[in-house]
N, CA, C and O atoms as a GROMACS GRO file, in nm:
protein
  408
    1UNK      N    1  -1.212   1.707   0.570
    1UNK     CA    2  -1.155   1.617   0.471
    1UNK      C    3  -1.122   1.486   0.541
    1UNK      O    4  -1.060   1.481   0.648
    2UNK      N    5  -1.162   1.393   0.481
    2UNK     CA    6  -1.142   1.231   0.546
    2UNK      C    7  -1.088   1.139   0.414
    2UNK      O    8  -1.150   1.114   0.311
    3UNK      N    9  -0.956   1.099   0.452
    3UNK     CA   10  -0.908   0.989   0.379
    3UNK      C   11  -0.942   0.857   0.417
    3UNK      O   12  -0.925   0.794   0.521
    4UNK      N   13  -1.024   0.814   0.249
    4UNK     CA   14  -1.092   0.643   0.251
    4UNK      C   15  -0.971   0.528   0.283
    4UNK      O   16  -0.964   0.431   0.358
    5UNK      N   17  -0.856   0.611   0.158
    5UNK     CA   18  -0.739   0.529   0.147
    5UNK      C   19  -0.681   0.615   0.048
    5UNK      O   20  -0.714   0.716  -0.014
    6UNK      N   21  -0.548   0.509   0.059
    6UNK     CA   22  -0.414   0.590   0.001
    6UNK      C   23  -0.300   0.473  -0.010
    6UNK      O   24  -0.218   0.452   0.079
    7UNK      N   25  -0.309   0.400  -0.133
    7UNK     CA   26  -0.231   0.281  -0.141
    7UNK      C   27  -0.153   0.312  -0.273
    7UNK      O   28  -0.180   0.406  -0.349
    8UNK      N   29  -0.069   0.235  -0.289
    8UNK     CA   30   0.036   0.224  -0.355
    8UNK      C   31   0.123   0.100  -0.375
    8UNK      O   32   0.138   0.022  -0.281
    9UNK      N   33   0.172   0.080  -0.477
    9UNK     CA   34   0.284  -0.099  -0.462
    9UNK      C   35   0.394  -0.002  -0.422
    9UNK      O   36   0.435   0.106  -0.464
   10UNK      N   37   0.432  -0.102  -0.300
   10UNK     CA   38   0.537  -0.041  -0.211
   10UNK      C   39   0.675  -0.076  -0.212
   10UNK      O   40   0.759  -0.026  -0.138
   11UNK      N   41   0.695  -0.158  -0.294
   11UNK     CA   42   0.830  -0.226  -0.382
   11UNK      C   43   0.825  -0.229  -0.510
   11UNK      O   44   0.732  -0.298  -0.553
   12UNK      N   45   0.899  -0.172  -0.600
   12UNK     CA   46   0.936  -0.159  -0.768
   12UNK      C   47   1.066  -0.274  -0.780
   12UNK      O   48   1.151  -0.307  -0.697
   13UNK      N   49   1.045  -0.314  -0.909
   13UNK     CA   50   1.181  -0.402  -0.905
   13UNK      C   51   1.279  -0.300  -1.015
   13UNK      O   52   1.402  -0.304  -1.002
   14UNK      N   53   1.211  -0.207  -1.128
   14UNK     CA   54   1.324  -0.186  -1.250
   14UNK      C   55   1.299  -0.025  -1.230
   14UNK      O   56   1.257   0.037  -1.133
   15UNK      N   57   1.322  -0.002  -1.300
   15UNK     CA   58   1.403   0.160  -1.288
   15UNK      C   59   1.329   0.222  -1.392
   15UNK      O   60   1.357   0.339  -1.416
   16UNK      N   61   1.199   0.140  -1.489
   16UNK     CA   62   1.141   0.196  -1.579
   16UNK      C   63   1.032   0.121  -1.547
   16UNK      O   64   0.977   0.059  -1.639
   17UNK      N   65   0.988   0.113  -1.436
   17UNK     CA   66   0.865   0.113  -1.379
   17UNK      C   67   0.770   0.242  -1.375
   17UNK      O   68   0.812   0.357  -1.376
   18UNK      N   69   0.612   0.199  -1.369
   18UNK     CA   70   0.510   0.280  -1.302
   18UNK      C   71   0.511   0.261  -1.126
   18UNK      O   72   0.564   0.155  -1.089
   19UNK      N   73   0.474   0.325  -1.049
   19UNK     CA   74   0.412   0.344  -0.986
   19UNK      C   75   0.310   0.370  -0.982
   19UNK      O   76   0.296   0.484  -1.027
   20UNK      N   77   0.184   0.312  -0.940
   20UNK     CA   78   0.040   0.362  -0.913
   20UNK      C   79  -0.015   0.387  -0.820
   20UNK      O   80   0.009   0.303  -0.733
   21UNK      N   81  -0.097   0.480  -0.784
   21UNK     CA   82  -0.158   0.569  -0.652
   21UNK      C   83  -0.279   0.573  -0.650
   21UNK      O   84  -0.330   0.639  -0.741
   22UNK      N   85  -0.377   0.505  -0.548
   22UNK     CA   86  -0.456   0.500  -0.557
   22UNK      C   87  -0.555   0.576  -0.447
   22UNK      O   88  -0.562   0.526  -0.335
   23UNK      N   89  -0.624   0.681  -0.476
   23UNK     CA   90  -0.598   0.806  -0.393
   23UNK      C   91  -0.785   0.815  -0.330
   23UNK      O   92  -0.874   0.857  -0.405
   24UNK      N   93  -0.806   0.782  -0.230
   24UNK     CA   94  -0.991   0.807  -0.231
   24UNK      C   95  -1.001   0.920  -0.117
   24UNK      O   96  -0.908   0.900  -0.039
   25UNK      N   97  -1.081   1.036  -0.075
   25UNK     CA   98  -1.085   1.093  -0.002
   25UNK      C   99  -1.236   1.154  -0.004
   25UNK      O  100  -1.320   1.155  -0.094
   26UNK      N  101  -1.237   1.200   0.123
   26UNK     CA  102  -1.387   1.257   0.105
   26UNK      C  103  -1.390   1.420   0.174
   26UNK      O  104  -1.335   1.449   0.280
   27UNK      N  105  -1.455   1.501   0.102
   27UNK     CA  106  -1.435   1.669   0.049
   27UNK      C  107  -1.320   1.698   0.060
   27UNK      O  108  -1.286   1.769   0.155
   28UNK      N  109  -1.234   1.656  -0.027
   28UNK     CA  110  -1.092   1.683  -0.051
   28UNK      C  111  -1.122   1.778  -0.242
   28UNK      O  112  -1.191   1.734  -0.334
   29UNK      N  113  -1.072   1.861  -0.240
   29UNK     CA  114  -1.082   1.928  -0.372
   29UNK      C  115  -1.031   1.906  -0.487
   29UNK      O  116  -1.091   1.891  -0.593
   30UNK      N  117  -0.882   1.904  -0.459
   30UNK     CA  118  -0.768   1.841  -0.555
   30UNK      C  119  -0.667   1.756  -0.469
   30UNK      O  120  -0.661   1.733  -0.348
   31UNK      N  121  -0.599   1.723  -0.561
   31UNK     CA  122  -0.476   1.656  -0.508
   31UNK      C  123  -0.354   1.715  -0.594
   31UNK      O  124  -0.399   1.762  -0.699
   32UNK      N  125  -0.207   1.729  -0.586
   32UNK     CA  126  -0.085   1.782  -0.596
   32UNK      C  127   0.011   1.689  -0.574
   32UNK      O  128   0.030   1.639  -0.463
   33UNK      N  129   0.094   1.654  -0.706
   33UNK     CA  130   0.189   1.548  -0.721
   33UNK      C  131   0.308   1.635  -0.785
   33UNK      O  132   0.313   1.629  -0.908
   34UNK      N  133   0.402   1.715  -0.723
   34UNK     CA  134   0.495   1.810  -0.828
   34UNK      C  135   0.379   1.906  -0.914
   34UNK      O  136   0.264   1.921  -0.872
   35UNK      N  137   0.425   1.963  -1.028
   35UNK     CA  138   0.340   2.033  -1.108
   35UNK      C  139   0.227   1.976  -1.118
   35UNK      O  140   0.151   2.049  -1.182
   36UNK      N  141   0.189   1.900  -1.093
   36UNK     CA  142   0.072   1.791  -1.174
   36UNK      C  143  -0.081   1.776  -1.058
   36UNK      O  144  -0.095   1.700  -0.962
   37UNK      N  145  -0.167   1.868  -1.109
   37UNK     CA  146  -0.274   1.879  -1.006
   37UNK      C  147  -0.409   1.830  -1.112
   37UNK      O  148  -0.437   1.848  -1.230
   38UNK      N  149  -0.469   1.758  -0.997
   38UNK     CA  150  -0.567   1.683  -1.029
   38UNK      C  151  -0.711   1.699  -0.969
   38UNK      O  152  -0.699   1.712  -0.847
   39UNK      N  153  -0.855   1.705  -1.010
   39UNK     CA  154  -0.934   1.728  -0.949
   39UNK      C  155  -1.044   1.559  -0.928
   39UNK      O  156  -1.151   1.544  -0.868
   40UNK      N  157  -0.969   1.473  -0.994
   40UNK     CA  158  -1.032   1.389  -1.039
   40UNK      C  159  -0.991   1.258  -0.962
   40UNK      O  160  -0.903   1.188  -1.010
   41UNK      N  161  -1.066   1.212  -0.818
   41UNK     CA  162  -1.005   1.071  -0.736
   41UNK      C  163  -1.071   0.974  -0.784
   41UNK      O  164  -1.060   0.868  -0.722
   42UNK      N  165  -1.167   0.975  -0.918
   42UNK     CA  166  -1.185   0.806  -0.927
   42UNK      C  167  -1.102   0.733  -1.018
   42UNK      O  168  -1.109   0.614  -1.049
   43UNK      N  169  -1.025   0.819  -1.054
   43UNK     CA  170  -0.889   0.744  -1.134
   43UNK      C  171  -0.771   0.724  -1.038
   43UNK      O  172  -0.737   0.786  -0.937
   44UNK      N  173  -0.726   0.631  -1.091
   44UNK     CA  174  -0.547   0.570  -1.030
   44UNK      C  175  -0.488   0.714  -1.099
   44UNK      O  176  -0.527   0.790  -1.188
   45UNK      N  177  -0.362   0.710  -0.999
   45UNK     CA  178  -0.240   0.798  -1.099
   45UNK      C  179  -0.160   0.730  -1.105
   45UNK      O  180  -0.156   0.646  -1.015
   46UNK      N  181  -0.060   0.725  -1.203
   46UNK     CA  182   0.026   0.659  -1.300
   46UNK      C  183   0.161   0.733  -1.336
   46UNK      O  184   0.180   0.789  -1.444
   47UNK      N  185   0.286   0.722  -1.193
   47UNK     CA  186   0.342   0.760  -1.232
   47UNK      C  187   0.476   0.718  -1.234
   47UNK      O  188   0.525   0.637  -1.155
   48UNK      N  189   0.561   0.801  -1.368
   48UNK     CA  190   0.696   0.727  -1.442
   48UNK      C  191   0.767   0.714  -1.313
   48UNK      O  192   0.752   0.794  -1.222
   49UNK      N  193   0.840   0.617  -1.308
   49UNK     CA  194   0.991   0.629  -1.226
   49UNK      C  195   1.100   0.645  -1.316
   49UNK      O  196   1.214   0.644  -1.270
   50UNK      N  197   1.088   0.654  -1.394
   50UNK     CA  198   1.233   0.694  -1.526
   50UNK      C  199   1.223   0.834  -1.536
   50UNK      O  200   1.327   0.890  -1.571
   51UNK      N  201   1.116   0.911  -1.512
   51UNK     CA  202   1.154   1.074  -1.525
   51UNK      C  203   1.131   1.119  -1.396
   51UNK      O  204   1.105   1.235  -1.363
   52UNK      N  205   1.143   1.007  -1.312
   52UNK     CA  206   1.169   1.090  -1.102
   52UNK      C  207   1.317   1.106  -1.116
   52UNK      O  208   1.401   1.040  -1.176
   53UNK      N  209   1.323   1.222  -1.035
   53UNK     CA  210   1.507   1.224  -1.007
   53UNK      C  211   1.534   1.243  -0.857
   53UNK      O  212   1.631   1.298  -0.803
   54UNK      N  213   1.383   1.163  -0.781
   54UNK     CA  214   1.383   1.144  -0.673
   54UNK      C  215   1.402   1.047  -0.589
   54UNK      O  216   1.376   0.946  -0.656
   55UNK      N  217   1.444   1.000  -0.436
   55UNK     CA  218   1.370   0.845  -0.401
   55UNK      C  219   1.242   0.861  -0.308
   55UNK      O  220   1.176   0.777  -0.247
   56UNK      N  221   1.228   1.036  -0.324
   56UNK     CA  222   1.058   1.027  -0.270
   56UNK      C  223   0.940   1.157  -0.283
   56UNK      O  224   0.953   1.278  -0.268
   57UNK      N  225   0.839   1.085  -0.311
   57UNK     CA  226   0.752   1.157  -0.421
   57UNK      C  227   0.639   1.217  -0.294
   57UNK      O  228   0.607   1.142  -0.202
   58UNK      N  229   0.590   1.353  -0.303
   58UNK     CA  230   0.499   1.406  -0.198
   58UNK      C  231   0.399   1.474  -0.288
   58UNK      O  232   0.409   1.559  -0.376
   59UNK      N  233   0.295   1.403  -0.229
   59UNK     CA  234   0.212   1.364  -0.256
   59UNK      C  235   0.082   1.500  -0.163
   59UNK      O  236   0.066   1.468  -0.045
   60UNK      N  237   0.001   1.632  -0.204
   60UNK     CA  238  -0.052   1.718  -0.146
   60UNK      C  239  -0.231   1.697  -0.166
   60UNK      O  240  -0.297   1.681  -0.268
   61UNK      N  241  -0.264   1.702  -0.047
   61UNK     CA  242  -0.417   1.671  -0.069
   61UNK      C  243  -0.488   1.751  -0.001
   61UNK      O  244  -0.517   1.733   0.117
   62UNK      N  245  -0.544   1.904  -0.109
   62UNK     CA  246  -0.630   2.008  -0.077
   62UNK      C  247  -0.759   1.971  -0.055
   62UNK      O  248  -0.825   1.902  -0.133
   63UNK      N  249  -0.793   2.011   0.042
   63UNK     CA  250  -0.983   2.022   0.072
   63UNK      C  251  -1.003   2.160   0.144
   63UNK      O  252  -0.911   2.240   0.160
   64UNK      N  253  -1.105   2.176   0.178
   64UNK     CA  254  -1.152   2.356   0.260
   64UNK      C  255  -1.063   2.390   0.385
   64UNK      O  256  -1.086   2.355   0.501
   65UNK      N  257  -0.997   2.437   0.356
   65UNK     CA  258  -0.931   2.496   0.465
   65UNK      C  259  -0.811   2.418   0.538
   65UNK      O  260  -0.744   2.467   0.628
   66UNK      N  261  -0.790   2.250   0.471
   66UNK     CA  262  -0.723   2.151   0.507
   66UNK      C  263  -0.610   2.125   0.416
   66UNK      O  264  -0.622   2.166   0.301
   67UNK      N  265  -0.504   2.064   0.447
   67UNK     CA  266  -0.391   2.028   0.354
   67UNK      C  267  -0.338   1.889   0.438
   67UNK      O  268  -0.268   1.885   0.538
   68UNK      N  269  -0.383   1.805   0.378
   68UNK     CA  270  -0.241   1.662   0.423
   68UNK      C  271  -0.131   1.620   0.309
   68UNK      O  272  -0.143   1.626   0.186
   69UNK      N  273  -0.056   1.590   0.362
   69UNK     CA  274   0.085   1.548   0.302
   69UNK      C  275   0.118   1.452   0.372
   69UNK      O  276   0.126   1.420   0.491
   70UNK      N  277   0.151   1.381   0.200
   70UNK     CA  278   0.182   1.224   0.189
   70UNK      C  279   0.298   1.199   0.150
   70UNK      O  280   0.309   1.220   0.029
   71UNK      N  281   0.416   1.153   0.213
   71UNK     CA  282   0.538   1.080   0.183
   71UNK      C  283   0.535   1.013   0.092
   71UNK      O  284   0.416   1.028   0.064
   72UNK      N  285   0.585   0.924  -0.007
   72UNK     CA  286   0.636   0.794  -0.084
   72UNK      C  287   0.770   0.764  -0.083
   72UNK      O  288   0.851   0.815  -0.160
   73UNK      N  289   0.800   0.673   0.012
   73UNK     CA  290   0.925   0.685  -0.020
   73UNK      C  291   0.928   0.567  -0.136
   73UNK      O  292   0.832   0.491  -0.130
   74UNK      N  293   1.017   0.541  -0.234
   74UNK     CA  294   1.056   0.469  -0.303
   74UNK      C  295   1.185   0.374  -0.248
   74UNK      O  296   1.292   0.408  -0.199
   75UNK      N  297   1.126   0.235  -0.279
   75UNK     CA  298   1.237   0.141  -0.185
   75UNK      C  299   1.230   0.042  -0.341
   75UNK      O  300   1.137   0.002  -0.410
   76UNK      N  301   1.381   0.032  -0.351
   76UNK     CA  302   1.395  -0.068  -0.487
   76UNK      C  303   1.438  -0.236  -0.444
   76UNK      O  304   1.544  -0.259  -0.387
   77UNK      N  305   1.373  -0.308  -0.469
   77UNK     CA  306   1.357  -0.441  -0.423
   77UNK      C  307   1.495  -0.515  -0.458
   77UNK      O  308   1.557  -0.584  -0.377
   78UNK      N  309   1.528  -0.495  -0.571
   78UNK     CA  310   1.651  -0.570  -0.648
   78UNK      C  311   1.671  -0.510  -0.754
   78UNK      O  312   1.587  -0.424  -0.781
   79UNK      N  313   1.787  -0.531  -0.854
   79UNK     CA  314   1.857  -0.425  -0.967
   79UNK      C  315   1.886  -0.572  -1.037
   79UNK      O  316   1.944  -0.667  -0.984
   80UNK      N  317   1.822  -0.564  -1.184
   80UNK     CA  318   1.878  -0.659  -1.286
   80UNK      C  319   1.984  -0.637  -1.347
   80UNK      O  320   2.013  -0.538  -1.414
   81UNK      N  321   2.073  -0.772  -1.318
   81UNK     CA  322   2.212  -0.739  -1.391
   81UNK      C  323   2.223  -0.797  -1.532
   81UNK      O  324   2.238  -0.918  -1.550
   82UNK      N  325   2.215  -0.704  -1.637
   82UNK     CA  326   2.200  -0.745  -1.728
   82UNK      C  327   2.387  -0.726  -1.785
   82UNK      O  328   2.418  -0.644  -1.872
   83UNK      N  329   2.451  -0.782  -1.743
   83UNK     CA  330   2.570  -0.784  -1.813
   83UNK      C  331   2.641  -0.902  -1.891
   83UNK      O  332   2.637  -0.995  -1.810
   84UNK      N  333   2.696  -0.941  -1.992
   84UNK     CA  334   2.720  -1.077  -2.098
   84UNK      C  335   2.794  -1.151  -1.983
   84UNK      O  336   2.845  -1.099  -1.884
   85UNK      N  337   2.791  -1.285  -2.016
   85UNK     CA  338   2.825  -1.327  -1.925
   85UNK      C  339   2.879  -1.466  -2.027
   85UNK      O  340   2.837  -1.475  -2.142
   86UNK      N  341   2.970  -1.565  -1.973
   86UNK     CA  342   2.997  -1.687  -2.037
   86UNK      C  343   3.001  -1.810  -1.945
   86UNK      O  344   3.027  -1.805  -1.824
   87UNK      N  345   2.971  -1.935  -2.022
   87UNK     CA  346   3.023  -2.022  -1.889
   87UNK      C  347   3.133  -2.129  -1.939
   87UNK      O  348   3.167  -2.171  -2.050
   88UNK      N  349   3.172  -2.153  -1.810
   88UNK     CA  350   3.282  -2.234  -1.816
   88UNK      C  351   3.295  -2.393  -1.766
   88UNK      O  352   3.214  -2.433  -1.683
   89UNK      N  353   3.391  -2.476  -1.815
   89UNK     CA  354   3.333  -2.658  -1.781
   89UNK      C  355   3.483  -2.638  -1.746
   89UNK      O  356   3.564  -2.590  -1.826
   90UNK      N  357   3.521  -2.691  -1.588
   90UNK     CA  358   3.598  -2.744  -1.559
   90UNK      C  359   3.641  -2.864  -1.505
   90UNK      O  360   3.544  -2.902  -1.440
   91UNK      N  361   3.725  -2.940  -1.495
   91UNK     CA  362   3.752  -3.077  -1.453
   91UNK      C  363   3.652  -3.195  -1.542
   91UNK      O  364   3.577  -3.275  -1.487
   92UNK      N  365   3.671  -3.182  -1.677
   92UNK     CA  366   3.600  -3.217  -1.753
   92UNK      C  367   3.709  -3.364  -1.832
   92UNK      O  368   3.809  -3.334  -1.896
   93UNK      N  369   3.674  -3.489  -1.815
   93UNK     CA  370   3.741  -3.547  -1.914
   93UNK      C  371   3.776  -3.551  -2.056
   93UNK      O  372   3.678  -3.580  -2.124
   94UNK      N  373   3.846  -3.538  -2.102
   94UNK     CA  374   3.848  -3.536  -2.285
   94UNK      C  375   3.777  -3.670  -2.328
   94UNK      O  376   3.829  -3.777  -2.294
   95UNK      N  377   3.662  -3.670  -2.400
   95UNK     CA  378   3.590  -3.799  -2.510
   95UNK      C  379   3.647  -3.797  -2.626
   95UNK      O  380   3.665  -3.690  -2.684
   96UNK      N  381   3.685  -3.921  -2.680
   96UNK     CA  382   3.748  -3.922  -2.777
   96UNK      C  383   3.672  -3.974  -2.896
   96UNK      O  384   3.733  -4.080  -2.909
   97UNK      N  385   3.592  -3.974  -2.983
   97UNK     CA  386   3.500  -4.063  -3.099
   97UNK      C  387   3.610  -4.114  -3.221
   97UNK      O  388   3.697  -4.064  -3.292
   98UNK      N  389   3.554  -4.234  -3.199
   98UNK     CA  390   3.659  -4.295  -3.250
   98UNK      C  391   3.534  -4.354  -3.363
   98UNK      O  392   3.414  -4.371  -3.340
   99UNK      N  393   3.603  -4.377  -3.481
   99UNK     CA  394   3.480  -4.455  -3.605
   99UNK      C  395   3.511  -4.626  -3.616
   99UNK      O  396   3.606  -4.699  -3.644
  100UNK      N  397   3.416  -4.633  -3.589
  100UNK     CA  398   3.378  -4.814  -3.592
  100UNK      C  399   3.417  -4.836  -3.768
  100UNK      O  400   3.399  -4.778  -3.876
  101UNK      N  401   3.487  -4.969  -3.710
  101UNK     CA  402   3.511  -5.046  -3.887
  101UNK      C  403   3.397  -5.131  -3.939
  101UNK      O  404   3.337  -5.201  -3.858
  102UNK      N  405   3.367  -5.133  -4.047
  102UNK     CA  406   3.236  -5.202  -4.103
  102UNK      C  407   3.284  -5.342  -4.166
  102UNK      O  408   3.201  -5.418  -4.217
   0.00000   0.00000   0.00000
């Protein structure tokens, strides 16, 4: 069994992101992601980060008589703060409009 490649985006920014895996190998049989076995490497895999309850995903790659195992760790780049927010004007002079006489 010979791995072509094995890539991945290696920074997520949100928490309801995909991850995608892009998996090529040669006489490798299946591959093993949790329950989820696959016989099929010319597709990407596509998977949730909202139903991981992990920060790292292993990744099993069967061929004849061979097994490699693949780490992911998950590294989160930044967290959006979505909280209300207001703004404020300080040291502001008071304008006064005053109406012109005709």
């Amino acid at each position: 069994m010979q791995k072509l490649s094995f890539d991945y985006f290696k920074y997520w920014h949100f928490d309801n992101s995909y991850l995608v895996v892009d998996l090529k190998f040669i006489n490798a049989i299946y591959f093993k992601v949790g329950n989820f076995k696959s016989f099929d490497f010319t597709k990407r895999l596509f998977l949730n980060l909202k139903k991981l309850d992990t920060d790292k995903i292993k990744v099993e790659v069967i061929g004849f008589f061979q097994k490699q195992v693949f780490i992911i760790e998950l590294n989160k780049e930044f967290h959006l703060n979505s909280k209300p927010f207001r703004t404020e004007i300080k040291k502001i002079s008071p304008i006064e409009i005053i109406q012109q006489k005709q």
